[in-house]
PDB file of N, CA, C and O in Angstrom:
ATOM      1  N   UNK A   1       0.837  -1.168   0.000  1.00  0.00           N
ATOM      2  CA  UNK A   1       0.000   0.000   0.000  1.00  0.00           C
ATOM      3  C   UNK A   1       0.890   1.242   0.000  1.00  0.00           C
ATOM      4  O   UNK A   1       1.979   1.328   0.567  1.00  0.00           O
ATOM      5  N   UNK A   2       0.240   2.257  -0.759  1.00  0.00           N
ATOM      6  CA  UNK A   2       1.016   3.453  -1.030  1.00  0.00           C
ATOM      7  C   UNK A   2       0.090   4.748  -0.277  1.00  0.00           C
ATOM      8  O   UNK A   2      -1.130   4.800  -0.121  1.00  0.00           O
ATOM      9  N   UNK A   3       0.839   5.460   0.003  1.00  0.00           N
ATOM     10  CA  UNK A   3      -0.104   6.863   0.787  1.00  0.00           C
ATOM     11  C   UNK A   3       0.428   7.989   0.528  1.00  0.00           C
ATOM     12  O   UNK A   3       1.588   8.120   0.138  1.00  0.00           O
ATOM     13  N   UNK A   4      -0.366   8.896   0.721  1.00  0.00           N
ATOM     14  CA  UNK A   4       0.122  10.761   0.884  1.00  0.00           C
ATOM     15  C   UNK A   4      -1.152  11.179   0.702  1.00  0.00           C
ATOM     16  O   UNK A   4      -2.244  10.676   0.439  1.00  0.00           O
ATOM     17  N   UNK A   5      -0.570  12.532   0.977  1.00  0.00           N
ATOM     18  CA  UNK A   5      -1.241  13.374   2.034  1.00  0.00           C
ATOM     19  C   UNK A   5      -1.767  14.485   0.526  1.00  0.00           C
ATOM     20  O   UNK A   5      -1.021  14.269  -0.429  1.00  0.00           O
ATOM     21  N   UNK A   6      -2.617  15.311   0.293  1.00  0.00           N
ATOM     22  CA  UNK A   6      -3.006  15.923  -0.680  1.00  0.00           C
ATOM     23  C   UNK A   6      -2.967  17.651  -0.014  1.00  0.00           C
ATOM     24  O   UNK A   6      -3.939  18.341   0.293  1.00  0.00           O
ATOM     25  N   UNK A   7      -1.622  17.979   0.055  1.00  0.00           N
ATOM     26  CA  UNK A   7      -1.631  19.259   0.603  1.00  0.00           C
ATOM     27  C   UNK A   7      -3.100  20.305   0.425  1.00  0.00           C
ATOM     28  O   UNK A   7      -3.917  20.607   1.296  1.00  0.00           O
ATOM     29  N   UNK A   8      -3.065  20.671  -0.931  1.00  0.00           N
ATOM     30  CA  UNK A   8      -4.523  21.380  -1.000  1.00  0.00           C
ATOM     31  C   UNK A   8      -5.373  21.354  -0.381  1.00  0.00           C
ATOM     32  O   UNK A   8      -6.000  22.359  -0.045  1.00  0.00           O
ATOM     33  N   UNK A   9      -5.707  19.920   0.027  1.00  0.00           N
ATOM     34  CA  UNK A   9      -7.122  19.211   0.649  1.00  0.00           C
ATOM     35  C   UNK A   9      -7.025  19.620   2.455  1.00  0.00           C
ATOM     36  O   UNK A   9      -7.884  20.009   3.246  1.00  0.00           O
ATOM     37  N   UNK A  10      -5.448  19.291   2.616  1.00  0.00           N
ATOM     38  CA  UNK A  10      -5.428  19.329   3.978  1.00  0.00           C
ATOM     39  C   UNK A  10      -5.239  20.964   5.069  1.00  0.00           C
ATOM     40  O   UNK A  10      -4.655  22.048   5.052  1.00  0.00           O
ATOM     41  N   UNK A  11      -6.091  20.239   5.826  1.00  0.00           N
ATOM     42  CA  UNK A  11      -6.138  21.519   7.310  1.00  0.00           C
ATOM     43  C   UNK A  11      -5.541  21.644   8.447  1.00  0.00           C
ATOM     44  O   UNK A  11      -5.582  22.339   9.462  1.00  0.00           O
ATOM     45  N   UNK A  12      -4.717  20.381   7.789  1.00  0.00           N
ATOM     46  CA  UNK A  12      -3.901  20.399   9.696  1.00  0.00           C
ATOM     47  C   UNK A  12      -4.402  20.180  11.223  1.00  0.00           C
ATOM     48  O   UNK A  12      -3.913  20.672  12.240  1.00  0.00           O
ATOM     49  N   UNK A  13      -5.578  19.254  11.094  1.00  0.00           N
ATOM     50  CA  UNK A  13      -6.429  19.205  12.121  1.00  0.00           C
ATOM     51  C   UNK A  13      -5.802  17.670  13.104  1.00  0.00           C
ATOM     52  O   UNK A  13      -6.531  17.123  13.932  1.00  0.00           O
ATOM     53  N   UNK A  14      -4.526  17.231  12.835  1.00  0.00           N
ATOM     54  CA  UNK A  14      -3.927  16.614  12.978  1.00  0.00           C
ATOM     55  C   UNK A  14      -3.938  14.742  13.512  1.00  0.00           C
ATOM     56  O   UNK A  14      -3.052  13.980  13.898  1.00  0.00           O
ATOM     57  N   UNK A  15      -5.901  14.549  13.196  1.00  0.00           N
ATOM     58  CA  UNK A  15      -6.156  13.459  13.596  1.00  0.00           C
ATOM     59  C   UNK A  15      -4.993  12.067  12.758  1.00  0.00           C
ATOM     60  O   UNK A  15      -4.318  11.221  13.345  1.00  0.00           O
ATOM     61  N   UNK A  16      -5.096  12.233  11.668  1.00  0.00           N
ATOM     62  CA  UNK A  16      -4.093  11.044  11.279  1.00  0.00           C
ATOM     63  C   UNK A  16      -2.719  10.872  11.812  1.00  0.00           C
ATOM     64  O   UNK A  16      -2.211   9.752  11.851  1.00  0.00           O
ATOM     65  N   UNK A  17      -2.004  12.085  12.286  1.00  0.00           N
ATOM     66  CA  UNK A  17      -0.747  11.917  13.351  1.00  0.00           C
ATOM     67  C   UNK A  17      -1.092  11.410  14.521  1.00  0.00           C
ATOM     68  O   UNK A  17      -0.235  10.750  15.109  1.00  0.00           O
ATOM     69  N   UNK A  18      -2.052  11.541  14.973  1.00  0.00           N
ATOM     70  CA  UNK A  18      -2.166  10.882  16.525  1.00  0.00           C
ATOM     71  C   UNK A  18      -3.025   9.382  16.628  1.00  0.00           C
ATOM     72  O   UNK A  18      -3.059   8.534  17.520  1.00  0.00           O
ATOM     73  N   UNK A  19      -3.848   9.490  14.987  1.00  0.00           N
ATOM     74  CA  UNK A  19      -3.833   7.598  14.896  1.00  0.00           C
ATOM     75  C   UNK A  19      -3.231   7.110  14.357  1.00  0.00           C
ATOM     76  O   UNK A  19      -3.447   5.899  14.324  1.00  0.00           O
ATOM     77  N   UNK A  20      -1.940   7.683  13.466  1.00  0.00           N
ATOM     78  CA  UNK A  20      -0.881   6.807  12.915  1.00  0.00           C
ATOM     79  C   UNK A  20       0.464   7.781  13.074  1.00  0.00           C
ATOM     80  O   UNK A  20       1.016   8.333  12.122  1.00  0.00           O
ATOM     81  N   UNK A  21       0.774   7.856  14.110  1.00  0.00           N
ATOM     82  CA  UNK A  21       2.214   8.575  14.289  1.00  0.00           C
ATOM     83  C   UNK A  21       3.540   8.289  13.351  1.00  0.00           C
ATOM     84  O   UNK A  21       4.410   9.003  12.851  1.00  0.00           O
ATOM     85  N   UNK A  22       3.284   7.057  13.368  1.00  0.00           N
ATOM     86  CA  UNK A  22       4.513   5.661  12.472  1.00  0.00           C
ATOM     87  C   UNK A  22       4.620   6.493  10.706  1.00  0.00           C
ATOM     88  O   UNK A  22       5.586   6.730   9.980  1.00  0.00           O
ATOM     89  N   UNK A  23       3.012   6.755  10.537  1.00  0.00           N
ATOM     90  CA  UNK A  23       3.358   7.414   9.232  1.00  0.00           C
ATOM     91  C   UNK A  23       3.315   8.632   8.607  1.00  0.00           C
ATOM     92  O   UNK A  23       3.698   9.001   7.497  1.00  0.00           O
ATOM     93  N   UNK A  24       2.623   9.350   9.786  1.00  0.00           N
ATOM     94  CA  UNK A  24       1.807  10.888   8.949  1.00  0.00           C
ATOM     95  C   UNK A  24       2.812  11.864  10.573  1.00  0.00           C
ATOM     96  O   UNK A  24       3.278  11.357  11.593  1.00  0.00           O
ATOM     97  N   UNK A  25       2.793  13.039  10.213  1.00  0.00           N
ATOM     98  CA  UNK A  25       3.121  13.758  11.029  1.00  0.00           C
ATOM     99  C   UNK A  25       2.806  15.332  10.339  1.00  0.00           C
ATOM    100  O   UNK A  25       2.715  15.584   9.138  1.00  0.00           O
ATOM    101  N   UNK A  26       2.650  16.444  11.675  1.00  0.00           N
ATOM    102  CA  UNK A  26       2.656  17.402  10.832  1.00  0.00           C
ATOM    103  C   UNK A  26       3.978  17.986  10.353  1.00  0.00           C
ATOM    104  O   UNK A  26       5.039  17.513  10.761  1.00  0.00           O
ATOM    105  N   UNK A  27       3.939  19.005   9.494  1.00  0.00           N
ATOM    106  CA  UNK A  27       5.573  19.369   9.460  1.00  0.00           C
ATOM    107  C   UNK A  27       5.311  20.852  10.187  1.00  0.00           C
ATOM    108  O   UNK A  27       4.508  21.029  11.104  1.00  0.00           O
ATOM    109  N   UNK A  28       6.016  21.707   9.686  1.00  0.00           N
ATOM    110  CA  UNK A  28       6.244  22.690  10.071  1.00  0.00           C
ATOM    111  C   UNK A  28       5.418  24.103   9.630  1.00  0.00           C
ATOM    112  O   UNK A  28       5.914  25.228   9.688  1.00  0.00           O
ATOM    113  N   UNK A  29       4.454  23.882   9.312  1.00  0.00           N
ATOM    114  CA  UNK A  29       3.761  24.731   8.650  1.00  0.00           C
ATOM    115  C   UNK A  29       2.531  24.402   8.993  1.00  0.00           C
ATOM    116  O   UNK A  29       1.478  24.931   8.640  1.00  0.00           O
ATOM    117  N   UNK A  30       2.729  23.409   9.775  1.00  0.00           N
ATOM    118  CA  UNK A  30       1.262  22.660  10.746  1.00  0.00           C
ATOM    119  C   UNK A  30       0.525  21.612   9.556  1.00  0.00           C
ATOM    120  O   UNK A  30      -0.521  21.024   9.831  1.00  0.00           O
ATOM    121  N   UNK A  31       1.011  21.501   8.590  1.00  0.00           N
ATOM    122  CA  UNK A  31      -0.130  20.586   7.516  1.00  0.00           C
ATOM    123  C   UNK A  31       0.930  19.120   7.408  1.00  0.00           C
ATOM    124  O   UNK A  31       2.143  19.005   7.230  1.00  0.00           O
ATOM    125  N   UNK A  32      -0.247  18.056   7.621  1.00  0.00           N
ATOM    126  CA  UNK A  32      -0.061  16.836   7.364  1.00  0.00           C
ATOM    127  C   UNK A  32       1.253  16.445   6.391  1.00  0.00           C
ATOM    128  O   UNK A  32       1.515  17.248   5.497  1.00  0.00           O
ATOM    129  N   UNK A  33       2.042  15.314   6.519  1.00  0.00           N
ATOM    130  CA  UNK A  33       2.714  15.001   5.923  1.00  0.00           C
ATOM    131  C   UNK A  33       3.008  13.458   5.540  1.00  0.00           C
ATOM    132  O   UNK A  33       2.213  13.085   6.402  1.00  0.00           O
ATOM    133  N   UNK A  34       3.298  12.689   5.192  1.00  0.00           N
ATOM    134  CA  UNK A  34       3.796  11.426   5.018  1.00  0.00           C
ATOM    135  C   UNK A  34       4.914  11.395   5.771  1.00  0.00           C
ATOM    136  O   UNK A  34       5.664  12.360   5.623  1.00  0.00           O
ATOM    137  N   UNK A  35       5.399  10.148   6.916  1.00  0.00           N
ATOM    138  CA  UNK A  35       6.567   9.899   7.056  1.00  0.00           C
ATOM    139  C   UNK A  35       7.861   9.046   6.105  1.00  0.00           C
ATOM    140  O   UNK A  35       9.085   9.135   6.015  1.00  0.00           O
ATOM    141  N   UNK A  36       6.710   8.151   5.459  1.00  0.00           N
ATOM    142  CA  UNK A  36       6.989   7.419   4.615  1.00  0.00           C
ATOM    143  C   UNK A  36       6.437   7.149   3.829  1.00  0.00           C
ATOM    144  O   UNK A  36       5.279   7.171   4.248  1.00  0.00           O
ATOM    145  N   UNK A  37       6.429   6.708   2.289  1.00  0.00           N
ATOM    146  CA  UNK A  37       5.307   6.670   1.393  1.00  0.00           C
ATOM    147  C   UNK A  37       4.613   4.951   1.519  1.00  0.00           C
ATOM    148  O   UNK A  37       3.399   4.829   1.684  1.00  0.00           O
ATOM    149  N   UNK A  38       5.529   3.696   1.421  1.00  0.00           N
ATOM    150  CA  UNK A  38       5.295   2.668   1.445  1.00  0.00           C
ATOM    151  C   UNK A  38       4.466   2.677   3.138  1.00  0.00           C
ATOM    152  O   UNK A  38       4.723   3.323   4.154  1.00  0.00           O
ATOM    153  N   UNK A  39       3.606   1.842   2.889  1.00  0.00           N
ATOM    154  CA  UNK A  39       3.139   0.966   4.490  1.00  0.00           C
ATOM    155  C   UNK A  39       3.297  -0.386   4.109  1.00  0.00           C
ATOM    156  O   UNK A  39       3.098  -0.984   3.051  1.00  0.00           O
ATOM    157  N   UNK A  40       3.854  -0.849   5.649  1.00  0.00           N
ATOM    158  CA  UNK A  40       3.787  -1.900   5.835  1.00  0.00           C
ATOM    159  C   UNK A  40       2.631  -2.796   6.207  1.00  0.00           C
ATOM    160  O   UNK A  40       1.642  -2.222   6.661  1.00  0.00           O
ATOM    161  N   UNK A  41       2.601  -3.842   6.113  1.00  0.00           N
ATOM    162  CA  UNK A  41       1.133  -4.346   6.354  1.00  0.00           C
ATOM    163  C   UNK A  41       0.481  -4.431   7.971  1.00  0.00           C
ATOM    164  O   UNK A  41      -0.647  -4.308   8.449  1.00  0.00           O
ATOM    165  N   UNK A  42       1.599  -4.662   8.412  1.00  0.00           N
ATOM    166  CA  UNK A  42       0.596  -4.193   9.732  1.00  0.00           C
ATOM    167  C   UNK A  42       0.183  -2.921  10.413  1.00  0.00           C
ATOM    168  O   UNK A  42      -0.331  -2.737  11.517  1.00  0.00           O
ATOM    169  N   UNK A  43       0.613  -1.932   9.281  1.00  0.00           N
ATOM    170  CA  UNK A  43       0.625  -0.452  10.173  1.00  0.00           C
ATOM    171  C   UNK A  43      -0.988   0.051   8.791  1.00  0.00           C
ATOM    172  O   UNK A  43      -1.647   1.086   8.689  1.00  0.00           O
ATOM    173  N   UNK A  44      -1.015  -0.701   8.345  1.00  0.00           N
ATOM    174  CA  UNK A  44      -2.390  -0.560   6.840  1.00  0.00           C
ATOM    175  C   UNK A  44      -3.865  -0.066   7.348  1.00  0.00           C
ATOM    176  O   UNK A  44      -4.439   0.917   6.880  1.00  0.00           O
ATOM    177  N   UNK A  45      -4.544  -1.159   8.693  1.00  0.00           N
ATOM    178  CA  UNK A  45      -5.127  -0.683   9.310  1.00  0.00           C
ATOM    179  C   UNK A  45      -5.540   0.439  10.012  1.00  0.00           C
ATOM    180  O   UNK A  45      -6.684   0.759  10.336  1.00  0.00           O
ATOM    181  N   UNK A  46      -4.405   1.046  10.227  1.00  0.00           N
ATOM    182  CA  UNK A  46      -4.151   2.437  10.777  1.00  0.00           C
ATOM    183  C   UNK A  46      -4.233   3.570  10.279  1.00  0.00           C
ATOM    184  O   UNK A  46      -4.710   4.625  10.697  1.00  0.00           O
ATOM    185  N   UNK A  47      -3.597   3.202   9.101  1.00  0.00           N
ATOM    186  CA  UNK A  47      -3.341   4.016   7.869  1.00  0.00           C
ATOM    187  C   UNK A  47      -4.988   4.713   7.374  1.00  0.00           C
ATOM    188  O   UNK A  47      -5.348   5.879   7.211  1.00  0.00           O
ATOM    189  N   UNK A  48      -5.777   3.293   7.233  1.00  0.00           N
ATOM    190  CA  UNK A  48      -7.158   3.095   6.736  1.00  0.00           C
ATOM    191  C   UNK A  48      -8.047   4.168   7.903  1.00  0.00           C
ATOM    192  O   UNK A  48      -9.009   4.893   7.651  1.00  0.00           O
ATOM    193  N   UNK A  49      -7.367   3.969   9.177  1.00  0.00           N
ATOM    194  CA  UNK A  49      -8.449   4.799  10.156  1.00  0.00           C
ATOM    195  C   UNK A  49      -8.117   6.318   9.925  1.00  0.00           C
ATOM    196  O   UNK A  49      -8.931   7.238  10.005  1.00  0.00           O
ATOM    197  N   UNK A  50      -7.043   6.400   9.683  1.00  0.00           N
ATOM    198  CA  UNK A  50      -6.568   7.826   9.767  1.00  0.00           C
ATOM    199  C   UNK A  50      -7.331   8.342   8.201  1.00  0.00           C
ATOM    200  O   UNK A  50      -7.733   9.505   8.182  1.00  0.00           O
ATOM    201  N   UNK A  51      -7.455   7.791   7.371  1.00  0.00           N
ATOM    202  CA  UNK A  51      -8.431   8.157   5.964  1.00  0.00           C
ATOM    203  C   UNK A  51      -9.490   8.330   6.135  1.00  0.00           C
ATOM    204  O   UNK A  51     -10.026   9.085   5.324  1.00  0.00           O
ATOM    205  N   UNK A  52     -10.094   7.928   6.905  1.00  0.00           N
ATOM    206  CA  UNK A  52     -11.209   7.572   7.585  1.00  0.00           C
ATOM    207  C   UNK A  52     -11.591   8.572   8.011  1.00  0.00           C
ATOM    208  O   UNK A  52     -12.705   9.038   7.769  1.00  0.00           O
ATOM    209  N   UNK A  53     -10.783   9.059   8.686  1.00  0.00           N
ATOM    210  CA  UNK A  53     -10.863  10.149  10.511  1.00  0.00           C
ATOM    211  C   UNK A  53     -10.521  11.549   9.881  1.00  0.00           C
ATOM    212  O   UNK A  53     -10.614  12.501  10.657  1.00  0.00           O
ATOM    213  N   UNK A  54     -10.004  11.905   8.132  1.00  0.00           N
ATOM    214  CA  UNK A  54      -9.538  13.055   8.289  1.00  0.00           C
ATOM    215  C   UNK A  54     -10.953  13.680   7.261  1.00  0.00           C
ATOM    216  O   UNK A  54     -11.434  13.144   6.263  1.00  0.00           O
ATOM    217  N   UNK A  55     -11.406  15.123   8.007  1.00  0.00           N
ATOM    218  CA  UNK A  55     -11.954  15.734   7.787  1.00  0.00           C
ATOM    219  C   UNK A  55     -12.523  16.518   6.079  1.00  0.00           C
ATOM    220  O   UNK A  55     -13.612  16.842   5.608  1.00  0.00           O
ATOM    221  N   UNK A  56     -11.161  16.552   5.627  1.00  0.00           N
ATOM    222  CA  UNK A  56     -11.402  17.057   4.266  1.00  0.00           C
ATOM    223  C   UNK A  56     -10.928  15.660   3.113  1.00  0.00           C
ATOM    224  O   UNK A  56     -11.155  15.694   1.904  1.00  0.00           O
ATOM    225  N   UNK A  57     -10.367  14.715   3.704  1.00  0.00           N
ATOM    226  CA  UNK A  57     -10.450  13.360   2.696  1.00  0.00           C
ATOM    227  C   UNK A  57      -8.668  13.555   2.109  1.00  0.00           C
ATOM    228  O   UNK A  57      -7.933  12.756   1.529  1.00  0.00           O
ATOM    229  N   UNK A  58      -8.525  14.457   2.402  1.00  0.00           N
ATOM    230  CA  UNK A  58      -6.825  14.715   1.936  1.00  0.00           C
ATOM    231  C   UNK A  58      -5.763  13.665   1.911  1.00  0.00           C
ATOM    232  O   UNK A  58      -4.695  13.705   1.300  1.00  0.00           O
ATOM    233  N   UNK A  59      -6.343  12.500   2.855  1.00  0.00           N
ATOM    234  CA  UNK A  59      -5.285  11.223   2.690  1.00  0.00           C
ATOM    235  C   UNK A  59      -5.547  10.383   1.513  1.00  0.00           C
ATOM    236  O   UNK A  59      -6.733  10.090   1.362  1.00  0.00           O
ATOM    237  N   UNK A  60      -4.601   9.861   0.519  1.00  0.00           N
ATOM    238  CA  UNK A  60      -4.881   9.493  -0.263  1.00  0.00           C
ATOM    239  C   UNK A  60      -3.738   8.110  -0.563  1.00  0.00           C
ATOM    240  O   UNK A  60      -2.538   8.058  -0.832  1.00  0.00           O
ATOM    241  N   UNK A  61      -5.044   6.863  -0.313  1.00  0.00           N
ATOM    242  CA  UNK A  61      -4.769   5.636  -0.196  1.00  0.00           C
ATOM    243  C   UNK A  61      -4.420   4.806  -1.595  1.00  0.00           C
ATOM    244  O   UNK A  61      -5.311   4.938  -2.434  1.00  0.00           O
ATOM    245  N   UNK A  62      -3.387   4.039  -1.983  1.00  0.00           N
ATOM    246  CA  UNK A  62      -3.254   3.428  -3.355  1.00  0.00           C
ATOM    247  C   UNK A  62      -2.985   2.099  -2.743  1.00  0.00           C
ATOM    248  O   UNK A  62      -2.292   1.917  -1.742  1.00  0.00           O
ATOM    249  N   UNK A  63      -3.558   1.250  -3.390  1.00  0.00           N
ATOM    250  CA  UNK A  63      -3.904  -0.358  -3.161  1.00  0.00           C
ATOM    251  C   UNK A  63      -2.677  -1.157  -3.476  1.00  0.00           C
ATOM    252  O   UNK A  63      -2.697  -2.384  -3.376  1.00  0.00           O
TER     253      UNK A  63
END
């Protein structure tokens, strides 16, 4: 599974950093980021909640 974050989309409301710390964080400008682009399979679930959980849809999941 592949991920990132769709700057435009995002608000910085920082729910996907605090349900997936391992992959998203904010940077410095307060807006969402990828830590890494690949997930591993057990961190996928997480990944999925934090897509889930973010407000404007800005996470963007590839199969």
């Amino acid at each position: 599974m592949k991920v990132k974050v769709n700057k435009d989309a995002c608000i910085g409301c920082g729910a996907c950093a605090s349900i997936c710390p391992d992959v998203f964080k904010l940077n410095d400008e307060g807006l969402s980021e990828t830590v890494k682009e690949e997930v591993k399979e057990e961190e996928q679930d997480e990944v999925r909640d934090a897509a889930d959980s973010c407000p404007t849809g800005a996470i963007e999941i590839e199969e």
